[in-house]
Every structure is written in structure tokens, then in C-alpha cells.
C-alpha positions as CSV (number, residue, x, y, z in Angstrom):
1,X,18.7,-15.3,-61.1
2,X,20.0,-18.7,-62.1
3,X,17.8,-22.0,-62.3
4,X,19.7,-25.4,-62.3
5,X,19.1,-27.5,-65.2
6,X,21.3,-30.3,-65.0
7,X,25.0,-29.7,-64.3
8,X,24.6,-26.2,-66.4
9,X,22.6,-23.5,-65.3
10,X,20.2,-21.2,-66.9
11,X,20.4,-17.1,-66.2
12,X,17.5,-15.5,-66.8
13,X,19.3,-12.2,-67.6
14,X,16.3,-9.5,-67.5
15,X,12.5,-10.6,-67.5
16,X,10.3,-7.3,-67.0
17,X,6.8,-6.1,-68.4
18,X,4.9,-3.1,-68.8
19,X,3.1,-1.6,-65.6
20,X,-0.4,-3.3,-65.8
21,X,0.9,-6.4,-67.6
22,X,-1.0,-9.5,-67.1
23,X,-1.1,-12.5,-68.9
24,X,-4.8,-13.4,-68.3
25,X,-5.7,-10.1,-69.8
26,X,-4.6,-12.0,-73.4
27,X,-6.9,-15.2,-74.9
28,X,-5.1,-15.6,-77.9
29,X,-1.7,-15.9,-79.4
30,X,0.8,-16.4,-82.3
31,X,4.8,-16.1,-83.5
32,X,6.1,-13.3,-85.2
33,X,8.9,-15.4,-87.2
34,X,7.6,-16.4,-90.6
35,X,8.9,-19.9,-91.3
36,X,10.3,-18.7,-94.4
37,X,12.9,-16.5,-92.2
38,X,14.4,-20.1,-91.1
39,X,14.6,-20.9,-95.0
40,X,19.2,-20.1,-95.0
41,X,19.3,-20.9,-91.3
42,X,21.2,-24.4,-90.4
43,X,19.6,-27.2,-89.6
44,X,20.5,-26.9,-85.7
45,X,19.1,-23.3,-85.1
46,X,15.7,-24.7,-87.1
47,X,15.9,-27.6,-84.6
48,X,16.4,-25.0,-81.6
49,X,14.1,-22.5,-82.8
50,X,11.1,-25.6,-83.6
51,X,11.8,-26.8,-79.6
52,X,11.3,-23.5,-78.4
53,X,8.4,-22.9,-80.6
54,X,6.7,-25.9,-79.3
55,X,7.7,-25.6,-75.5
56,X,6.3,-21.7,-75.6
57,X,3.2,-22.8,-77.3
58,X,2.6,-25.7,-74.5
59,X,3.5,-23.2,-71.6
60,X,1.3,-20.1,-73.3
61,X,-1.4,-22.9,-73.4
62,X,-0.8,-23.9,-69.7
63,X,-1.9,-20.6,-68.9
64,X,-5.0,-20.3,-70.8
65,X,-3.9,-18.9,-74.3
66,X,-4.4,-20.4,-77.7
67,X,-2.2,-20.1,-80.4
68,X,-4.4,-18.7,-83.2
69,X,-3.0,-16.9,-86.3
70,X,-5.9,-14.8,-87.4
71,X,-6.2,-11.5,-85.7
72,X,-4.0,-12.4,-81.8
73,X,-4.0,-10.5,-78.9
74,X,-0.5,-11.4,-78.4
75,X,2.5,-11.8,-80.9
76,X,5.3,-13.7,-79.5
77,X,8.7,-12.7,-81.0
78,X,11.9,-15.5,-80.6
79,X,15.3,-15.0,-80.7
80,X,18.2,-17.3,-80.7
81,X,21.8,-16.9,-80.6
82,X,24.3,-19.5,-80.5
83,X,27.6,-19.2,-80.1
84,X,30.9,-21.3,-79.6
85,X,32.3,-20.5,-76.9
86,X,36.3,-21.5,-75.3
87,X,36.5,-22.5,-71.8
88,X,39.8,-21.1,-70.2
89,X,41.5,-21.6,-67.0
90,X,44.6,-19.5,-65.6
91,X,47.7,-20.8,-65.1
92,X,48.9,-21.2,-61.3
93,X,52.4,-21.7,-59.9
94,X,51.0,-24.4,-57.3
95,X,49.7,-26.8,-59.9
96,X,51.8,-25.7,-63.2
97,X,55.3,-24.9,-61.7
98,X,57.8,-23.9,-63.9
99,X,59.8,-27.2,-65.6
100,X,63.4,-25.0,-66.4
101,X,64.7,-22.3,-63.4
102,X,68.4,-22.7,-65.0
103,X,68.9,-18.7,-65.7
104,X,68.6,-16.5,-63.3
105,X,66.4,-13.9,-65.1
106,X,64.1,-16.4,-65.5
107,X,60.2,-15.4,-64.3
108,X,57.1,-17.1,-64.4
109,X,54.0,-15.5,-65.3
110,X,50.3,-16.6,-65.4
111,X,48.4,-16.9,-68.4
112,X,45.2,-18.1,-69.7
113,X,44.9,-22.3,-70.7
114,X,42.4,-23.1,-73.5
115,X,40.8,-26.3,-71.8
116,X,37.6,-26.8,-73.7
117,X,34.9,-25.3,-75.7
118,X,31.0,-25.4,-75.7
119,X,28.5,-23.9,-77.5
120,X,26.5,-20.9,-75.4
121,X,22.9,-19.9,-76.5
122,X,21.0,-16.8,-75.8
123,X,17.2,-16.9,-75.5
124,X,15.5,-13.6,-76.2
125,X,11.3,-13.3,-75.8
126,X,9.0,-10.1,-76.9
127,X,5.5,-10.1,-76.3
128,X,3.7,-7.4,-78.2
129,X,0.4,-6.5,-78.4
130,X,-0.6,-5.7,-81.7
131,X,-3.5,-3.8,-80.7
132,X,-1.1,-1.2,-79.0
133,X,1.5,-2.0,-81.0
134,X,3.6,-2.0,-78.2
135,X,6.1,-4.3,-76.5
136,X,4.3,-5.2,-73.2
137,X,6.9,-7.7,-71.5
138,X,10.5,-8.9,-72.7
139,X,12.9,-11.5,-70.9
140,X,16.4,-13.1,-71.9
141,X,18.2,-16.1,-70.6
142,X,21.4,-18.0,-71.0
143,X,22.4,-21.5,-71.1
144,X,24.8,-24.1,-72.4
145,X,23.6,-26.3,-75.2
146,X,24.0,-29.5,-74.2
147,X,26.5,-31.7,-76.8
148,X,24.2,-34.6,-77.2
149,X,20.6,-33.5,-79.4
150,X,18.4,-35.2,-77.5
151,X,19.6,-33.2,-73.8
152,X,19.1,-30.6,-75.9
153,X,15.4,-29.8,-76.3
154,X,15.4,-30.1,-72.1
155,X,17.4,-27.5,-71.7
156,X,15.5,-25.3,-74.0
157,X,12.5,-26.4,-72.1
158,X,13.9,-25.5,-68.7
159,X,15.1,-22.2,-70.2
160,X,11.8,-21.3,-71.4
161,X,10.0,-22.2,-68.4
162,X,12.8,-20.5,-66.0
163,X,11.7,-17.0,-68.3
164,X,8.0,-17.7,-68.1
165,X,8.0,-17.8,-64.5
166,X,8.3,-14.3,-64.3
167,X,5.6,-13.6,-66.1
168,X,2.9,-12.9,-64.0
């Protein structure tokens, strides 16, 4: 399913829990990733991974949790991929005829036009209960990362929020 955000859209690829899932059966929460994972990572995954940190907390919150890092009833695991990404069009005889028809073995074929790139990232969400030690609901979703910083952290908002919606 795709949720607009903008002039991009986000796909929530998979979103699916356990049978018997329920988010009110959980009080408390807290992240999986140590901080000191982040220690070699760049500054714009830290500043990725901190917005989505702090838009899960507020949503988890929303709904009753409270991040608490003694002892949860649910670990929340984040993963982020970004990736640069090339925009291509294909060629078309209509709108990029040929310029030189001179030989008459001459063809025309179609081929692939770089006309831009973007950066693509990949929003992945475990929650695991630690008493089971079990994985008890997982979604993904994809987006383009806005160019300007400040777009950016609304997008991974709208991302989160378009995941956490199928959490029932």
C-alpha cells in the first residue's frame, strides 16, 4: 500500500504480526541499537536513525507505552538503509528521433537515459518480546529522502506513522 507524503510516496512493503499480537498487551518499551553501534556510521544515517528514534518513541507513546530501559516488555529493533539511487527514462522515437538517416543500414534502437539520481531509504521495524524471545510483529517501508535536511525528518515521520498504522 502506498501513503502520499508530499510529491514522493511511502510503500509500506510488508507490515504483519504474530496471531494474538496486540499492542495494548505491552506497557513498556525500549531500542535494541546500542548508541555505540552508530559510533563509524556517517553523520546522515545518525541524523536518520535519531529522527526515527524520536518519531517511534512519540508514536509508541501515543498509544500508551513508555520507553523504559530496565527490564521492557517490548524491544524495538531499527533498521536503515540508504541508498543512491539513478533515475532513468527510455529512449522513444517520438520525442528523441534520430538526428543522421544518411546510410541505409542505419536503425534506431531504444535505450535507457540517466536523467537524475536520488537517494532511496529502506525502513525496517522488529518488535520482540524479550520475555518470549520472539519476534511478535515486523513491517518495512520505502521512501525517497528528501534533498533538503529539514523535509527530511517529515518524511521519516510519515514513514513511521504509515508502518505503525498497521499495528493493531
Amino acid at each position: 500500500m502506498v501513503y502520499g507524503v508530499g510529491c514522493a510516496p511511502v510503500n509500506v512493503i510488508n507490515a504483519e504480526g504474530e496471531n494474538g499480537f496486540a499492542l495494548k498487551n505491552y506497557k513498556t518499551f525500549d531500542f535494541a541499537v546500542e548508541d555505540s553501534l552508530l559510533a563509524n556510521a556517517s553523520q546522515e544515517y545518525k541524523l536518520q536513525t535519531e529522527y526515527a528514534r524520536a518519531e517511534i518513541k512519540s508514536q509508541l507513546e501515543n498509544r500508551g507505552l513508555s520507553l523504559q530501559s530496565n527490564s521492557p516488555d517490548l524491544i524495538v529493533n531499527l533498521g536503515i538503509v540508504i541508498q543512491d539511487k539513478t533515475q532513468t527514462r527510455e529512449t522513444n522515437f517520438t520525442t528523441d528521433p534520430p538526428r543522421y538517416t544518411g546510410q541505409r543500414r542505419y536503425t534506431w534502437q531504444s535505450k535507457e537515459v540517466e536523467v537524475g539520481t536520488y537517494k532511496a531509504g529502506t525502513l525496517s521495524l522488529h518488535l520482540v518480546d524479550p520475555t518470549k524471545n520472539q519476534l511478535v510483529w515486523k513491517g518495512e517501508a520505502e521512501t525517497v529522502i528528501p534533498k533538503k535536511e529539514e523535509n527530511s525528518q517529515e518524511r521519516i515521520s510519515k514513514t513511521i506513522q504509515a508502518l505503525l498504522r498497521r499495528i493493531h
